[in-house]
N, C-alpha and C positions, 0 to 999 in steps of 0.2 A: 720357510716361514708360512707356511698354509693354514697351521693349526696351531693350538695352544700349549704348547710345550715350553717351557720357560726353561731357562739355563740357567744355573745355580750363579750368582754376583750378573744378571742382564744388566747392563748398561741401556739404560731408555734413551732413546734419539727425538720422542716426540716430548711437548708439554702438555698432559693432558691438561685439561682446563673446564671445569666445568659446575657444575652447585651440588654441592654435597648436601645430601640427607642425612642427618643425624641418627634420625631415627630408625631408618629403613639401611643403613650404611650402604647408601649406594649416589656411586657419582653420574647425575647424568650430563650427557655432552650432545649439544646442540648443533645439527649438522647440518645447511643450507650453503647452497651454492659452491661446494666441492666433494672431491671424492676423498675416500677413507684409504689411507694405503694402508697396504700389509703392514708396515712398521708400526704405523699409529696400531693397529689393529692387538701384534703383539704387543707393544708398550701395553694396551688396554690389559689386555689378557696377564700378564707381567703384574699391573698394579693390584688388580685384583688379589694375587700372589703373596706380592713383596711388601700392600702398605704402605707405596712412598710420601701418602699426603699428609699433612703435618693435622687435619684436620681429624684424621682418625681411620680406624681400618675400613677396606672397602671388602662388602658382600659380595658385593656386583656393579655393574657398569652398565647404563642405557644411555643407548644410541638415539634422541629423539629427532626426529624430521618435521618438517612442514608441513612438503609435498609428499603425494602418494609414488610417483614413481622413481622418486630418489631412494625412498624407503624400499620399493620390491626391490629393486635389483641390488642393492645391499644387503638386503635381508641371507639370503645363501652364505655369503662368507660371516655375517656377525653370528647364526644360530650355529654354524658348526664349531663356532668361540665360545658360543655360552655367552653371548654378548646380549642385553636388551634389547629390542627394537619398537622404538614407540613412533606413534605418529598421533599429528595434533590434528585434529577432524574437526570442520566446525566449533572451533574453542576448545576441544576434551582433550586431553591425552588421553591414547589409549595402546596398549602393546599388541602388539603385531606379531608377533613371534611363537608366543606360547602355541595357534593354530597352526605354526608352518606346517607340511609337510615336503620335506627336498624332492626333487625329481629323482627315479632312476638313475642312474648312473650308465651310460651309452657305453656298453661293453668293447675290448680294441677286439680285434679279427684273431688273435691270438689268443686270447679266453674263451671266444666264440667257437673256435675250431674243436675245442675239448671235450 
């Protein structure tokens, strides 16, 4: 469960929850004081997918934060989901994500040797 691959009838384990945008069809979910597991993560990636909110179809999904460093170190696993990631700065939302750029990827000794 790393990445976004959905399985045809997924069975969701989390309740997303969150305030749907009409307009912009997207749900965002408010993240303070836990971590995101992989399940939630897939469930996200999943809804986006499947549609399960009775609310209407989802575009997208943002991840918004409070704090700054709850948000970087999430950030890696929500962009490689296609996931939003917003952070609230002095009163704004603002996304965080669109700039990322991932690190390198720290090659094993067995790719290196090649």
């Amino acid at each position: 469960m790393d990445a976004g691959f959905v399985r045809r009838g997924h069975s969701f384990e989390t309740s997303l929850r969150g305030l749907y945008d009409e307009r912009t069809r997207t749900l965002a979910i408010a993240v303070h004081g836990r971590e995101l597991s992989d399940v939630e993560l897939q469930d996200a990636v999943a809804a986006r997918a499947l549609h399960p909110l009775a609310e209407g179809p989802i575009d997208n999904i943002a991840y918004v934060f409070v704090e700054p460093e709850p948000a970087a170190s999430h950030l890696p696993r929500l962009w490689l989901r296609d996931l939003e990631v917003r952070l609230i700065d002095r009163g704004q939302e603002r996304r965080i994500d669109e700039s990322f750029v991932p690190l390198p990827i720290d090659k094993p000794d067995w790719v290196r040797k090649r």
